[in-house]
C-alpha positions in Angstrom: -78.0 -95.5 -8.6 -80.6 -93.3 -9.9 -82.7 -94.4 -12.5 -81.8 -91.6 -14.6 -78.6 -92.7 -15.1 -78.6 -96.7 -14.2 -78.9 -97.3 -17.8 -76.0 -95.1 -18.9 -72.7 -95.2 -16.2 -71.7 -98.8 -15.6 -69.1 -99.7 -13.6 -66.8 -102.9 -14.5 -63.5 -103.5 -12.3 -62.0 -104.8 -15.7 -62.6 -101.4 -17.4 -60.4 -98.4 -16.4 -60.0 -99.7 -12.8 -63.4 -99.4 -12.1 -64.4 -95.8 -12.5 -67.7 -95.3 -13.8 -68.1 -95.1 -17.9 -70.6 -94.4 -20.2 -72.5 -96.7 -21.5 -69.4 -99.6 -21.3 -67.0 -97.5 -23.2 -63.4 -96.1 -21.8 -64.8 -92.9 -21.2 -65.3 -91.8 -17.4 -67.8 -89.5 -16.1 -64.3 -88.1 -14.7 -63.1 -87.3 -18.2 -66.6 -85.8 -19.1 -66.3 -83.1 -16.4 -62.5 -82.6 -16.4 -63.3 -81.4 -20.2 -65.9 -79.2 -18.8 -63.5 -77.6 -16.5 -61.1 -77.1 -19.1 -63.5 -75.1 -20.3 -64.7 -77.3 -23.2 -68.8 -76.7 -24.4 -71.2 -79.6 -24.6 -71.3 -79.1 -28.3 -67.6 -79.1 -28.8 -67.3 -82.4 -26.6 -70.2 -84.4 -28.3 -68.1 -83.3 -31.9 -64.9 -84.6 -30.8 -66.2 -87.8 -29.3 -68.9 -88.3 -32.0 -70.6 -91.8 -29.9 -71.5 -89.7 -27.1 -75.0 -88.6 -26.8 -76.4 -85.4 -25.1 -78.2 -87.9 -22.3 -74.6 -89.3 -21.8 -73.9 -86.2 -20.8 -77.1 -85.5 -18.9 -76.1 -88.8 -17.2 -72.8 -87.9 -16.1 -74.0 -84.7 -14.7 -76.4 -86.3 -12.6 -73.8 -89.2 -11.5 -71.5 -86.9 -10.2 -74.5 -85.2 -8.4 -75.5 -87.9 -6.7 -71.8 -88.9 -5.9 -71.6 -85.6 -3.8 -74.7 -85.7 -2.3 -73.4 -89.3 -0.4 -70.7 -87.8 0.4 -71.7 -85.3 2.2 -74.0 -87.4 3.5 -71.1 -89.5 4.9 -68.8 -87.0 6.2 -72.0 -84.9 7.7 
């Protein structure tokens, strides 16, 4: 993982099937972005889920970076 984010997404099989969370909570980076696409603002997210942080965000951003560039990697 990158070091940017190693501290923030952890992944536990025990904890909604193993998708990658913030910071040990039931939130997914998968949640984070699917609000995003709904067309929720970073303010507006980090209201409604008031123990989320701005680098949580940062953090899931750059996960899901990362998760793309591998896979193009792999399928390139």
């Amino acid at each position: 993982m990158n070091p940017s984010y190693q501290h923030i997404i952890t992944i536990e099989p025990s904890k909604r099937g193993g998708k990658p969370c913030i910071r040990g909570l039931r939130i997914t980076v998968d949640d984070i972005l699917d609000y995003f696409a709904a067309g929720m603002t970073e303010q507006e997210i980090l209201e409604d889920f008031d123990y989320l942080t701005h680098e949580d965000i940062l953090a899931c951003f750059a996960f899901a970076a990362d998760r793309e560039r591998h896979t193009r990697e792999i399928s390139g």
